[in-house]
FITI-271171 format. One record per residue: residue in three letters; x, y, z of N, C-alpha, C in turn. Coordinates in steps of 0.02 Angstrom, whole numbers, plus 50000, padded with zeros to 5 digits. Atoms other than C-alpha are relative to their C-alpha. Example, Ala and Ser with C-alpha at 12.3 -4.5 7.8 and 13.67 -1.06 7.14 Angstrom:
// residues 2
ALA500454994150000506154977550390500455006050000;SER499584994149997506844994750357499615005550037;
//
This chain:
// residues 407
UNK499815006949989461005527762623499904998250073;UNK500205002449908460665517262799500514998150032;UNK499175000949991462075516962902499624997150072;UNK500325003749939461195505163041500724999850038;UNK499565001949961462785498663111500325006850010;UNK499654992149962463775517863117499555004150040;UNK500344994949959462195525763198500164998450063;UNK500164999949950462415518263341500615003950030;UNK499424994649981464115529763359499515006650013;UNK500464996149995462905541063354499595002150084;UNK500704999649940461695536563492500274998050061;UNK499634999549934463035533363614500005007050046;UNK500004992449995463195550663631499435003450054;UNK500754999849972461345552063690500174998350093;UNK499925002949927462055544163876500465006550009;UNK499504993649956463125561663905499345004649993;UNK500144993750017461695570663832499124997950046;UNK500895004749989460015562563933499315004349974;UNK500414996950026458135569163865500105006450032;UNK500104994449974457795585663922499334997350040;UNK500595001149998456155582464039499945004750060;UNK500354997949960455195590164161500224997950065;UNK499635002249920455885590564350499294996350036;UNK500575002949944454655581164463499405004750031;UNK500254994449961454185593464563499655007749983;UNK500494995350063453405604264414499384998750032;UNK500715000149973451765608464487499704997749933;UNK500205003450055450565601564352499785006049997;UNK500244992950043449645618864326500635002549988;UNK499614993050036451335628064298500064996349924;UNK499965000950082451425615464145499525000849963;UNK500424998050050449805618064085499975006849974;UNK499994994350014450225634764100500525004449956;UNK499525000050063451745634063989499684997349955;UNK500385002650055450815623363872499615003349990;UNK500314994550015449485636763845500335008149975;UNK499724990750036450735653163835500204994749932;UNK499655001350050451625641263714499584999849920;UNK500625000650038449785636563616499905008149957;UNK500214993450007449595656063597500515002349970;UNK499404998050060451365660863527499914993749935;UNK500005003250071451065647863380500364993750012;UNK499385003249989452275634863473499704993250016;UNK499915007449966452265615263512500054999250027;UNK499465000649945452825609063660500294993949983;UNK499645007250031453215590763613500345000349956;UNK499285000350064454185596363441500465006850044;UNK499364998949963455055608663552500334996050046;UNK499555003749974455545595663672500394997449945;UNK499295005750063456125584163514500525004149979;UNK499534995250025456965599063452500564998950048;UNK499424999249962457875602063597500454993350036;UNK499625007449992458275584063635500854998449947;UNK499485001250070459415584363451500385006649998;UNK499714992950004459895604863458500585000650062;UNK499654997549923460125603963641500874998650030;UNK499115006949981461695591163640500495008149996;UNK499504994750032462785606963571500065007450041;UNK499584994449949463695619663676500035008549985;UNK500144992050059463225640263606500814999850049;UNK499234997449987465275647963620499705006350065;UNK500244994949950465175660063780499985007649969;UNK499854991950050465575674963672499325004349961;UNK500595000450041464085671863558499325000950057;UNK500215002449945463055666863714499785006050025;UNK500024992849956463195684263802499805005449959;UNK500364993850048462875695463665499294998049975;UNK500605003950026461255684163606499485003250059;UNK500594997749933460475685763787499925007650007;UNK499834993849988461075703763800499505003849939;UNK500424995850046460045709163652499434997249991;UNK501065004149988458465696863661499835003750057;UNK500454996649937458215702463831499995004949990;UNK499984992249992458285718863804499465002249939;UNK500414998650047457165719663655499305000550026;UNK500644999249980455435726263669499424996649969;UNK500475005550005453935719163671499515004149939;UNK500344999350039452995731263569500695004949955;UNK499644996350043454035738963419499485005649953;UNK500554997450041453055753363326500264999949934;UNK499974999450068452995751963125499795006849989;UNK500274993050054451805767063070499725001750048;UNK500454998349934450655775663178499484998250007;UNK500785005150007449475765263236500084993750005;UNK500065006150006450255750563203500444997150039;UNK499395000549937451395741063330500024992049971;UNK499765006250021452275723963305500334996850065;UNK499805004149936452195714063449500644994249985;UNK499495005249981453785704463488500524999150061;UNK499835002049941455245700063587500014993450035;UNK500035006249964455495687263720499414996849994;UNK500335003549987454335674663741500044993950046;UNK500345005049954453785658663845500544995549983;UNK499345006150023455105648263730500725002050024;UNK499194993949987456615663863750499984997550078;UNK500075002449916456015662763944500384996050014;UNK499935005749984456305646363957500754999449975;UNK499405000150041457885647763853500545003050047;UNK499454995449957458705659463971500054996050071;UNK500195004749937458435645564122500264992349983;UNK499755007150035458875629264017500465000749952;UNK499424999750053460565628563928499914996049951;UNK500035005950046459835612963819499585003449963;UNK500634999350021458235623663765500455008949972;UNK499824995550039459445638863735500295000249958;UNK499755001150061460645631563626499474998749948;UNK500664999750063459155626163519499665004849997;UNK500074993550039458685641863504500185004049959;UNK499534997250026460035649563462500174998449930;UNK499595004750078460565636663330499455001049966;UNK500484998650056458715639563257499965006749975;UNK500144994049980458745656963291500475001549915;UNK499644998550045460335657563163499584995549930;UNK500215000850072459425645263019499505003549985;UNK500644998650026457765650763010500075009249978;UNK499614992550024458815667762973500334999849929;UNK499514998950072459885661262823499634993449963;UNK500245005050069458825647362754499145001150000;UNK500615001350015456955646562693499584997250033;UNK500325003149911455895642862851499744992049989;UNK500325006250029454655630162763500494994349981;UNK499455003950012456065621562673500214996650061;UNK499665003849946456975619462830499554996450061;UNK500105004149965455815612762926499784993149972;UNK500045003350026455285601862804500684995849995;UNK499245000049980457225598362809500204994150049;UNK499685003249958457365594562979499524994650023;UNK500205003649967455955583963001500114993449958;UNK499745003750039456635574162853500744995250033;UNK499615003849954458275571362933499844996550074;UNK500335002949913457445567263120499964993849969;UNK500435005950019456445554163014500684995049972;UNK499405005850033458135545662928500204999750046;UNK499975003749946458645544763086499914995450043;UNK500395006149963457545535963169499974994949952;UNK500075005850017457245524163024500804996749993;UNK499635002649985458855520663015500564998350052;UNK499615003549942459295516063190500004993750024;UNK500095007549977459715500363257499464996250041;UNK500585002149977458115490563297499995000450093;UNK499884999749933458755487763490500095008050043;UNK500134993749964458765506263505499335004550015;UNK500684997549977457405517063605500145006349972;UNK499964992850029457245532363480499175003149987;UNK500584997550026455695541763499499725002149928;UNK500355000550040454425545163377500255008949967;UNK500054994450015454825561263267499565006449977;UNK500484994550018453935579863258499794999949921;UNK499804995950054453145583563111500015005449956;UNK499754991750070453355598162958499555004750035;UNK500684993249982451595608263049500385000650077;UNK499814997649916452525605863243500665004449998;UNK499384996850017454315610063186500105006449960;UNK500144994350030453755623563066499785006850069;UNK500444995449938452775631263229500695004450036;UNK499754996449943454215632763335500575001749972;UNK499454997950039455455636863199499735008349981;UNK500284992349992454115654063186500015000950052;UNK500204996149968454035657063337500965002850048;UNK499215001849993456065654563357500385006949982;UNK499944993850056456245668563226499775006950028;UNK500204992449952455105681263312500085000550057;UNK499734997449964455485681063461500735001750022;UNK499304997049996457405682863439500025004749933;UNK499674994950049457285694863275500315005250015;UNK499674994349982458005708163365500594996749994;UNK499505002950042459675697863338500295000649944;UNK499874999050070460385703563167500554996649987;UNK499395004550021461375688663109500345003449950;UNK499414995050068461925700862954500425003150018;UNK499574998349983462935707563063500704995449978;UNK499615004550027464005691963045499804995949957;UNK500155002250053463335684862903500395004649939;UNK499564995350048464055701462803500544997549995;UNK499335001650007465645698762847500214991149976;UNK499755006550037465955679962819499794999649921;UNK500095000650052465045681162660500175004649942;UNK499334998250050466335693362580500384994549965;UNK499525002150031467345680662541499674990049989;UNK500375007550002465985662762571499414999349968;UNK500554999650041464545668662496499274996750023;UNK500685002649946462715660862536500224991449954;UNK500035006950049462395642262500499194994250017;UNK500645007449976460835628362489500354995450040;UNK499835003749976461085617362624499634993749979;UNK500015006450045461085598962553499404994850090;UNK500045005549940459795587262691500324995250003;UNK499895005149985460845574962699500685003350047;UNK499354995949934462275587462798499595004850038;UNK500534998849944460895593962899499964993750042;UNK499965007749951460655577162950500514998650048;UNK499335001949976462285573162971500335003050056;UNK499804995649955462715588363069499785000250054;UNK500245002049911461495584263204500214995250028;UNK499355004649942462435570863289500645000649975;UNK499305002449990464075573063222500485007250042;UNK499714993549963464335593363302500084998350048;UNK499845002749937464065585363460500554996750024;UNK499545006850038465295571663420500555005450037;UNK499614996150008466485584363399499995005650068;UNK500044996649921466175596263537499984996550068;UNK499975002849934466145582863662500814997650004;UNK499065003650012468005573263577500145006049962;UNK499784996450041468655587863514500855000549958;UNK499415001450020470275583163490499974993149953;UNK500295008450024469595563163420499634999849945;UNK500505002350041468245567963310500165007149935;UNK499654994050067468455579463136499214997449943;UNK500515001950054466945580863009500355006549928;UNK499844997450074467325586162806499484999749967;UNK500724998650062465835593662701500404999049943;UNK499684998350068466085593862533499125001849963;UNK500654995850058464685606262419500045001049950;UNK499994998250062464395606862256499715006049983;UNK499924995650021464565623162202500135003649908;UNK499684999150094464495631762024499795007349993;UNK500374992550014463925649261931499255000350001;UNK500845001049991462095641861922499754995250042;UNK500414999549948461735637862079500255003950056;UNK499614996249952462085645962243500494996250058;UNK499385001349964463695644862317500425002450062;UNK499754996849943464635647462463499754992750061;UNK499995003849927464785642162651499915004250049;UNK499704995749925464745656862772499294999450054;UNK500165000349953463135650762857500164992050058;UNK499765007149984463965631962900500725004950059;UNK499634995649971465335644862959499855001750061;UNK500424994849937464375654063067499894995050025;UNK500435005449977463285638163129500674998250047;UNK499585005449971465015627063183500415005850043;UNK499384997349966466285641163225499685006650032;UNK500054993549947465445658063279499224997250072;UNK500315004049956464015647563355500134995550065;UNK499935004549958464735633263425500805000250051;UNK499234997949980466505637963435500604994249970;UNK499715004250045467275626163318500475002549955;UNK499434997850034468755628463221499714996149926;UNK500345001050066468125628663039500625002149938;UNK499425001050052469395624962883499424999149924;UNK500475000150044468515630962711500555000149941;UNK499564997850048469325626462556499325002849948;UNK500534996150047468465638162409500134998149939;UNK499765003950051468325631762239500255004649949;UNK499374992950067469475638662082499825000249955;UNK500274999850066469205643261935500114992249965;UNK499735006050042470245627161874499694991950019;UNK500295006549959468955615061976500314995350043;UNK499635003749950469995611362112500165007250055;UNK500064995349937470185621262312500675003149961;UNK499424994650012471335636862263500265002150057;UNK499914992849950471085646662415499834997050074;UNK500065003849940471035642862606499665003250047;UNK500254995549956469955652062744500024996450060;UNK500215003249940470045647662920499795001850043;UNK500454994449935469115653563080500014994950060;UNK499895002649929469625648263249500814999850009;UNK499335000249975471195643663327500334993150032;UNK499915006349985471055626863357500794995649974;UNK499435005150030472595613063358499834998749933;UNK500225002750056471475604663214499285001049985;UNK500524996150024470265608963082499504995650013;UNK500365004349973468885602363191499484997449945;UNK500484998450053467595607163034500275000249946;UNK499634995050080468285607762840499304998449957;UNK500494998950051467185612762715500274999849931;UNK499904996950069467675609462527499374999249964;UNK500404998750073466835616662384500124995949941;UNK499715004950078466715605562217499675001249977;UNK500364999650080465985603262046499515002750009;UNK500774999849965464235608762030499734993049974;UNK500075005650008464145592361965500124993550041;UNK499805004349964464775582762118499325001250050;UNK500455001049955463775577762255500205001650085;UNK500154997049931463425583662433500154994050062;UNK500145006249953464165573262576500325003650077;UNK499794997149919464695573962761500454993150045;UNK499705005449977465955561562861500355002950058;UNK499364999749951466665560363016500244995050006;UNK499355002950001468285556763044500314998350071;UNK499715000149948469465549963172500655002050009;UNK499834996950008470955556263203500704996149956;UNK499635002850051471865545263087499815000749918;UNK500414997550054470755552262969499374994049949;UNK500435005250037469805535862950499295002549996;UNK500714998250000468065537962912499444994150049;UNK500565003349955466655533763055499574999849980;UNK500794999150023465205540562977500065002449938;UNK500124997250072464565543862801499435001049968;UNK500484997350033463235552462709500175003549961;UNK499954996750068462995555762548499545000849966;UNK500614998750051461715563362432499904994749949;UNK500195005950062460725553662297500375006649939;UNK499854997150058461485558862131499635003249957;UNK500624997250056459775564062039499775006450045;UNK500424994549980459435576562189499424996950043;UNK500535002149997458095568062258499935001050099;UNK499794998649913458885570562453499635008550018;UNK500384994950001458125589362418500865005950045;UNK499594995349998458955606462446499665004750070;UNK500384993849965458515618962590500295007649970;UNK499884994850021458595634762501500395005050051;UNK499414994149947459835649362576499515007049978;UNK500224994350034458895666562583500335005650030;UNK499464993949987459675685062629499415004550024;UNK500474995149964458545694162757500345008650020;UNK499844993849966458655712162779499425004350015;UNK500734995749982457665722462902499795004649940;UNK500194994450011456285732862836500115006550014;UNK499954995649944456585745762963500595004949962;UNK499354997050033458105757862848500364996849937;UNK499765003150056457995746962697499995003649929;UNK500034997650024457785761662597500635003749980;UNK499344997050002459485769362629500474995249963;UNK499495002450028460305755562546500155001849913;UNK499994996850055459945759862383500225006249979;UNK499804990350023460195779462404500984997950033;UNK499445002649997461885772762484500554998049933;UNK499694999950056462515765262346500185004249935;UNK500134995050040462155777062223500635008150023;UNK499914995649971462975788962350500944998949978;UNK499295002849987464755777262354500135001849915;UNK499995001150060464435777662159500285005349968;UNK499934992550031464375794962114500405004150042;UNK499804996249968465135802762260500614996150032;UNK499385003249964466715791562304500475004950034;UNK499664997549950467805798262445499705005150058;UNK500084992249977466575813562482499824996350071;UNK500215001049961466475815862644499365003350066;UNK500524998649993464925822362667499214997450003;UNK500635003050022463895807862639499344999550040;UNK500865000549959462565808462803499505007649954;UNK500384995650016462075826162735499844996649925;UNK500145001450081461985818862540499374997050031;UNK500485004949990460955804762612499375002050035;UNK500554997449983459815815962708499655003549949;UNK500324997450045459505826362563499604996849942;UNK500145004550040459265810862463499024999250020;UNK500895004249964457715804462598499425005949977;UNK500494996050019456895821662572499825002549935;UNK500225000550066456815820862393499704993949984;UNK500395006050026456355803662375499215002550044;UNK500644999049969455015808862523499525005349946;UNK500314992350008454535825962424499794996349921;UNK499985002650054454445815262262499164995250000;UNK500475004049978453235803062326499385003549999;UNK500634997449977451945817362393499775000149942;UNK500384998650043452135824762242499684994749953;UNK500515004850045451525808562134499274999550015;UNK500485000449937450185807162276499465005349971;UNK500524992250019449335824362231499834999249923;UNK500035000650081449445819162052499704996849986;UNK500475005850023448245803162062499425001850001;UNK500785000749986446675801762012499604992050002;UNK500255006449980445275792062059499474996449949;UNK500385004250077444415780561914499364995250064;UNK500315004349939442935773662038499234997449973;UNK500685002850025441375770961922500045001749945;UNK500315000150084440765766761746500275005749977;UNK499894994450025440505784161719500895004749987;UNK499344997849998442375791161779500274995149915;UNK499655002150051442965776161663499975003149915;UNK499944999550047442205781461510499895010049980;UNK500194992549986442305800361564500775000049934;UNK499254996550059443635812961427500475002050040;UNK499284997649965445245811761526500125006249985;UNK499564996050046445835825161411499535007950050;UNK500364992949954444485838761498500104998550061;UNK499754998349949445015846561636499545000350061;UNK500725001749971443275847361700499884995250041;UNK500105007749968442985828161701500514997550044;UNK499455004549948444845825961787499715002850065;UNK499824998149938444515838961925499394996450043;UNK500405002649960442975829361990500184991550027;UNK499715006749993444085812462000500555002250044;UNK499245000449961445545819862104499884996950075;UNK499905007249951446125807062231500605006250048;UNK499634994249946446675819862392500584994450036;UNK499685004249959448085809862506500195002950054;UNK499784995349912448355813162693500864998249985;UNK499434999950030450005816062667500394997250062;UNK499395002249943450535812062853500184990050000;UNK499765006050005450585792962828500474999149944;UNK499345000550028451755795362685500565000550030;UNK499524998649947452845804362810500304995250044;UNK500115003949931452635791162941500464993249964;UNK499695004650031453195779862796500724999649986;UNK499164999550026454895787262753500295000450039;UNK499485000649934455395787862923500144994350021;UNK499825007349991455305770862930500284994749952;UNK499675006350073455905763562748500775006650012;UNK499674998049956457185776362817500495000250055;UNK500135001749916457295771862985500335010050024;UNK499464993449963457675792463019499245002750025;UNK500604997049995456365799963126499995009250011;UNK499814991050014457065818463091499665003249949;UNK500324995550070456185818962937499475006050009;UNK500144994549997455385836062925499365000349966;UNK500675000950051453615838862856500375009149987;UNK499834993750026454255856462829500524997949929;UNK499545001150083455625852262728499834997649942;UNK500415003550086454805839362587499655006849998;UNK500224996250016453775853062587500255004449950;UNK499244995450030455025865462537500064998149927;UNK499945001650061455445855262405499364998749945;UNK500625003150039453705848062342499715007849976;UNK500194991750042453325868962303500705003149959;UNK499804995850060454715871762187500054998849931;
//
């Protein structure tokens, strides 16, 4: 819906928060020379300014802040996968710049956490959706630049991602989503959320925003990255009611310590609709957005990243909690586990053959003859190279699978 006359609550805001631009005294080659590293990481510079014009308004919590820099910077630039293969990442030209501009690091940060819990494409598609209802519906007398779109914001939403992945939001993503679970974020509280967090972090005592998500068994439910986003992000005092069996808030979660629940989140029907309002502190309503009822406002999907790098242990893990509850022996179980799954593997490995022409195809499997001139040999050390890394243990032993793969 067009809320011409409430945006401009909105775009007041914009006079505490002025563009982000370029100091004067920027030699003109050092910008061409940011605009080129930036060309080469995959990045924009104009949809990262816009970005950070709308991200930037918002304050990262000092807590969050210090551990973020503390582990970007410190991350390396080349990571090795297999041997041979290396995965350039790490800081970059945008991070750089991030660690020098508090407007260009909060928008990092704050991307750093979606493009972690929601569907990259989606979301930028997302946000250049909300930018755009923005602008069209601002008050004609206002000067609102022109918005990025879905190919510039997509750019620097990848390159947002890799160079902070060393970051493991699952760290806190686990924990809140014990008890919040994942959820599609609705565009029209994407929208909403970009000028009204500000709102709120600037009047924090004056300004109060209330989600409300429709939630059910068939679709996905929850709140713990809105969680994360307002309160371990921004530092917002976040009030989640969770929905009940009996279709109404049962249960109460809160996170912060604030006088008042700067953020509440309720859960409803899966049949209700998706909205966002801030409030004043009479609880009148300033602003309002609300989804179309058919859906048509679109969903940014929620997804659940977990490194490659020791994603193998989760499985032998479980299995481990399953069958072996209390023992406390489980690193040795779990080592013995890797070198059977490793010793398992070779042996399939030694067992293939190779089907590579006409003839093989219509050769007599059944003679022993025709197989032994099809056997498919395997260097066995890139298997190795493999389990230390679906793994992540680089102790593994070529002696040991061994051991096992001969009895």
């Amino acid at each position: 819906m067009a809320f011409t006359s409430e945006f401009a609550l909105a775009l007041e805001l914009a006079s505490f928060f002025p563009p982000i631009k370029w100091a004067v005294t920027t030699a003109g080659d050092a910008i061409m020379s940011y605009a080129r590293e930036l060309r080469q990481s995959g990045s924009d510079i104009v949809a990262e300014e816009d970005l950070a014009n709308v991200f930037g308004r918002c304050k990262i919590s000092s807590r969050l802040a210090s551990s973020f820099k503390t582990v970007v910077a410190q991350s390396t630039s080349n990571v090795s996968l297999l041997e041979g293969i290396m995965l350039q990442g790490g800081p970059g030209p945008i991070v750089a710049r991030a660690f020098k501009d508090s407007a260009y690091f909060s928008m990092v940060v704050q991307l750093s956490l979606l493009t972690w819990a929601f569907d990259r494409r989606q979301l930028a598609a997302g946000i250049a959706d909300a930018l755009h209802n923005r602008l069209r519906d601002a008050p004609s007398q206002t000067m609102v630049p022109s918005t990025p779109d879905i190919l510039g914001i997509l750019g620097v939403l990848r390159v947002c991602a890799s160079q902070t992945a060393a970051f493991d939001w699952n760290m806190i993503l686990d924990a809140v989503s014990v008890t919040q679970g994942y959820e599609d974020l609705p565009v029209k509280v994407l929208q909403g959320l970009l000028d009204m967090l500000p709102m709120v972090q600037t009047l924090p005592g004056d300004r109060m925003i209330h989600i409300e998500i429709p939630v059910g068994k068939d679709i996905s439910s929850g709140t713990s990255a809105l969680v994360i986003w307002a309160h371990h992000a921004l530092g917002l005092t976040v009030l989640v009611r969770l929905h009940g069996e009996r279709g109404r808030s049962e249960k109460y979660e809160r996170f912060g310590s604030a006088a008042v629940d700067q953020l509440s989140v309720e859960e409803v029907e899966a049949d209700g609709v998706a909205s966002i309002t801030l409030l004043d502190t009479q609880q009148d309503s300033l602003l309002n957005l609300t989804s179309e009822p058919d859906g048509e406002d679109g969903l940014i999907s929620s997804v659940r990243k977990i490194p490659a790098r020791g994603y193998g242990n989760g499985p032998l893990k479980s299995h481990i909690t399953r069958f072996f509850p209390g023992n406390t022996q489980t690193h040795a179980i779990l080592q013995d586990l890797q070198n059977v799954t490793s010793a398992f593997a070779i042996i399939v490995a030694r067992g293939l053959d190779k089907v590579s022409t006409v003839a093989d195809i219509n050769a007599n499997l059944d003679d022993p003859r025709a197989r032994k001139g099809m056997k498919y040999y395997v260097n066995e050390d890139p298997l190795l190279q493999t389990s230390k890394f679906l793994f992540d243990n680089a102790h593994l032993s070529h002696q040991d699978i061994d051991t096992l793969v001969a009895l």
